[in-house]
N, C-alpha and C positions, 0 to 999 in steps of 0.2 A: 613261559616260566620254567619249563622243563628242563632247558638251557643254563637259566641263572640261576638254580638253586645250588649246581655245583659250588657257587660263590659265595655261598654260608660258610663254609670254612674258615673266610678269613671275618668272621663276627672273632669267635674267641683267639687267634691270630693277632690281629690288631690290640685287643685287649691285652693277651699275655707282652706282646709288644711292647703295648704303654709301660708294664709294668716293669718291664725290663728294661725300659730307659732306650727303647731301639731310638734310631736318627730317626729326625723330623719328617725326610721325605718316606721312608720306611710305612710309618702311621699316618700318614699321610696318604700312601698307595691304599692300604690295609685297610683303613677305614670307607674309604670311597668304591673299596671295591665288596666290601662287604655292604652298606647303605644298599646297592644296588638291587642283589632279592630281596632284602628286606622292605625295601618301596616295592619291591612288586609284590608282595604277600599283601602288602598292605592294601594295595588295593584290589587283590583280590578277595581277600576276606569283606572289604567296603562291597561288592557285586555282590559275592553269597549271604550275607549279611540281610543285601536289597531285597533279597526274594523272600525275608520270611516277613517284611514288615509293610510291604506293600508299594507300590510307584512311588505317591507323594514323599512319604517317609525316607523312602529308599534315597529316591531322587537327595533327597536334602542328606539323605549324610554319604553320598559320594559329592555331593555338591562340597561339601563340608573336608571330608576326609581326600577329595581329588587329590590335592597339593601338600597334604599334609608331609611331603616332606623336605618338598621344598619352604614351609612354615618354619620345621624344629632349625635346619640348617642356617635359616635367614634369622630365626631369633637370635643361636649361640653365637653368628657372624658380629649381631645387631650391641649383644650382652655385648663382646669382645671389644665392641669401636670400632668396627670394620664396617664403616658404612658404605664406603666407594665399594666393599664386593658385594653387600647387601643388594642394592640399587642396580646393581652392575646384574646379580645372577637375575634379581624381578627381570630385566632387560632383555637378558640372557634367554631368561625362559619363553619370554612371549618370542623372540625371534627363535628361538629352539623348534618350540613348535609348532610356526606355522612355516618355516622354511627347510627343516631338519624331518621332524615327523610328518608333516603332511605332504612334503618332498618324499621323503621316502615310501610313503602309504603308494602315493600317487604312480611314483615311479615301477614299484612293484605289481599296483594291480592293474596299469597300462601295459606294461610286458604280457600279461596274464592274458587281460582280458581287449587290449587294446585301444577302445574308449570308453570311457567309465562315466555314468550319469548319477546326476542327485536334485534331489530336490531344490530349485534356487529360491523359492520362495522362504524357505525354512532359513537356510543358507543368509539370504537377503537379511533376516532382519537378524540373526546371530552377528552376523559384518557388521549392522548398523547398533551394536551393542558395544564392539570391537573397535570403532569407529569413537565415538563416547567416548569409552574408555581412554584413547590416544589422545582428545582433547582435554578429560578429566587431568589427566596426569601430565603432560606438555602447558599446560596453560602458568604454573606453578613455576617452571623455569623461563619463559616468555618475560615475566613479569622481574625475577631474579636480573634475568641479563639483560634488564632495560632500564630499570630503575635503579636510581643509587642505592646503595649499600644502607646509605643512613638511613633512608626514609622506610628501610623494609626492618630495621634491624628491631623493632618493637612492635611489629603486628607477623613477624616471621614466624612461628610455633603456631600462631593464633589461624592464618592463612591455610597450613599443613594440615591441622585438623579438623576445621571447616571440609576442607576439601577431601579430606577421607569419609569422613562423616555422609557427605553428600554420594561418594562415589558405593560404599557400604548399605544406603540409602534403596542405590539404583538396582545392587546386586539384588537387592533383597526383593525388589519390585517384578526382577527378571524372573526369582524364584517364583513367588505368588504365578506369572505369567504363565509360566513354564505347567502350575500344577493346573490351574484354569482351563487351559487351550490344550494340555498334551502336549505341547510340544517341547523337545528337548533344547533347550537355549544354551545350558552349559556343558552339553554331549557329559548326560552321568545318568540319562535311563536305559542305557540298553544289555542289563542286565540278563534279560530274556536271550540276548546272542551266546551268552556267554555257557560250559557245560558247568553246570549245578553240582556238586558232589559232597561238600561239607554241610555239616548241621549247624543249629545257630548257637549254641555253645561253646565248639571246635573256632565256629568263624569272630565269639566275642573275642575267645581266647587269642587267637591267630592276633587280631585288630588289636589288641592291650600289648600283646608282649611285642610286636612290630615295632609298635608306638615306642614304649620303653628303650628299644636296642635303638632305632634310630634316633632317639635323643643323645644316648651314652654315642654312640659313635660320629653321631653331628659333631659332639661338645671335641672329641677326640681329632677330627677332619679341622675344623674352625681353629683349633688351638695350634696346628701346625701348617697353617695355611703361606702366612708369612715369613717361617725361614724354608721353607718348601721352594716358594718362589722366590727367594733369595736363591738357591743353592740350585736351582735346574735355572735361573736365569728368566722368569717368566713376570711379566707383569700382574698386577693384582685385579687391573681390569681384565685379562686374558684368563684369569682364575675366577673373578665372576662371572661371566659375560657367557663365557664356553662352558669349562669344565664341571662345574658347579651344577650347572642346568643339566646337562648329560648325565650325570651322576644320579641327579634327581628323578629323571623322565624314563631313564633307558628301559627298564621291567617294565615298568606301566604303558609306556604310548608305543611299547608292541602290538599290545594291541591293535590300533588303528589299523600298523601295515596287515597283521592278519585279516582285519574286517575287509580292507581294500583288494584282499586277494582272494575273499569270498564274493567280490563285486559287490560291494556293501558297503560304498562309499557316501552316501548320508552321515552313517555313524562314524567314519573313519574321519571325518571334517568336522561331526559336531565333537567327538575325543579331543582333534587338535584346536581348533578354534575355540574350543568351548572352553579346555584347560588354560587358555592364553586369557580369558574373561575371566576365569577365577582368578587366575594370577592379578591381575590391573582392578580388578573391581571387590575381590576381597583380599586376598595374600597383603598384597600392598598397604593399604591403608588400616588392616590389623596392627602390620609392622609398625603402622604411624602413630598407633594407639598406644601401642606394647610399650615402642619405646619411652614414653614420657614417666614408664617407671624408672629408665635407667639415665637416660643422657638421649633428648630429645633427638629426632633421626628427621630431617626436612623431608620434603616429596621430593624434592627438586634434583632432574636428573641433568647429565650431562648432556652438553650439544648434540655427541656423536653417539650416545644412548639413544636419544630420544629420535637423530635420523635413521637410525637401526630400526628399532619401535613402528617408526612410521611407514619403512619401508616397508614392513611387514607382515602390519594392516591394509595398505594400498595393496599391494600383492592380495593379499587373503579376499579383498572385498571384489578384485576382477577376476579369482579363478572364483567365486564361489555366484557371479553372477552370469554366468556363461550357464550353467547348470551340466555340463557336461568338462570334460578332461582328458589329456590323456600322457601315456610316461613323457614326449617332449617336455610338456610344461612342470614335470617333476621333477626331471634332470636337471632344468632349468632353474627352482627352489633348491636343490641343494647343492650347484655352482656357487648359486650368490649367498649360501651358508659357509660355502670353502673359503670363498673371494673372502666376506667378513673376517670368520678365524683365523686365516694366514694373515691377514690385515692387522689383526689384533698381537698374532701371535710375534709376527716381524717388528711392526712398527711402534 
């Protein structure tokens, strides 16, 4: 974080910006690069936060506030009618972090330490959470692109919220699991790694006013999203899929690479995998909720979403049953992160 706070600059930047009528891709830069500390404050105020209200507690509001900003971005996307980057950044973000973040975690703390070990049994069933979730969310487009149009077009809404319902459901069961057993299922208790230094005052403060700028500047990022990628030439899947999720992750799932370079790869996998289960088991099916205030938003993702997705989970679930690692297999996660984005970003 030390890093990106030089990056607060461009909060009121972007702002004076707006106000001045700068070009699209202009507020466009400005706000995405400002979002960036401000997701990381964010979640580190969620960590000093944890420590004064205990595990369980704690646990639930990093479980809660993890993605919180990939949440405000995918609402103002969602308000706007920008569903394909909606769905596109969800997509984005689980293949972000377990082939981006836990590629890089991996890569850095196999350099370090050479081969890096974790727990597989923990591991095991976070995968088969992860695992779930890919058929929670896949099963919804299975049925789209198999079935006629007619015959879905009157239980279509009804199907979507079902299925979030049940997936919100599971999350929620994970949580209970989580406080029961100890064990961390969506990688949001290891607060204790982390150095303590703020009060719980400082840290409500920090979490409210985070909250607040990454809204104003979501609403600022979302609104110029589409002549942005008009004018650099970029697709709007290429703008959810990539950018969006980086924008969202980059402060926060530093961490991981730090934890993996303290040989502390447990935490460094339940961070990524864990954040990739908030996303598909809560983020997602909020979004499914939210939207039936504005203009109903399907589950239903696309072919080459959903073969991303999967890749991603099949990945996650063979490094994390080996129980051990090392930078090969990290290099290796984020090649076929490049292979994707060049992919997205060419074609």
């Amino acid at each position: 974080m030390k890093y990106f706070k030089f990056l607060l600059i461009f909060v009121p930047i972007s702002i004076i910006g707006h106000l001045m009528e700068f070009s699209d891709s202009f507020i466009f830069v400005f706000s995405a690069l400002a979002i960036i500390p401000l997701a990381g404050y964010l979640g580190e105020a969620t960590e000093e936060l944890a420590v004064f209200t205990g595990p369980k507690l704690g646990g639930f509001l990093n479980a809660t506030f993890g993605n919180a900003t990939e949440l405000i971005i995918a609402f103002f996307a969602m308000k706007a009618g920008l569903f394909d980057v909606v769905k596109a950044s969800l997509a984005g973000s689980v293949l972000g972090n377990i082939l981006l973040v836990l590629g890089i975690s991996i890569l850095a703390g196999g350099l370090k330490h050479k081969e890096l070990h974790f727990d597989k049994e923990q591991g095991a069933f976070t995968s088969s959470m992860l695992l779930f979730s890919l058929i929670g969310l896949s099963l919804p487009a299975v049925f789209t692109y198999s079935i006629p149009e007619s015959l879905l077009e009157s239980k279509y809404e009804e199907y979507s919220l079902l299925i979030a319902f049940i997936l919100l459901l599971i999350y929620v069961v994970g949580l209970m699991y989580s406080f029961k057993t100890q064990k961390d299922v969506y990688g949001v208790e290891h607060a204790e790694d982390m150095d303590q230094h703020w009060s719980k005052k400082v840290s409500i403060t920090v979490l409210a006013v985070c909250t607040l700028l990454i809204a104003v500047e979501s609403e600022l990022l979302v609104r110029t999203i589409e002549p942005m990628a008009e004018s650099f030439g970029l697709k709007k899947m290429f703008v959810g899929l990539i950018l969006i999720p980086i924008i969202g992750n980059a402060a926060e799932h530093s961490t991981a690479v730090v934890m993996a370079l303290k040989n502390k790869m447990d935490i460094a996998i339940e961070i990524a995998v864990g954040s990739s289960l908030q996303i598909s088991l809560f983020v997602a099916p909020i979004l499914v909720l939210i939207s039936h205030f504005f203009k109903p938003m399907s589950i239903v993702f696309m072919p080459i979403e959903i073969f991303v997705f999967a890749a991603s989970v099949l990945i996650a679930n063979k490094i994390v049953a080996s129980g051990k690692t090392n930078w090969v297999e990290g290099l290796l996660l984020v090649a076929v992160y490049l292979i994707t984005a060049i992919g997205f970003f060419i074609l």
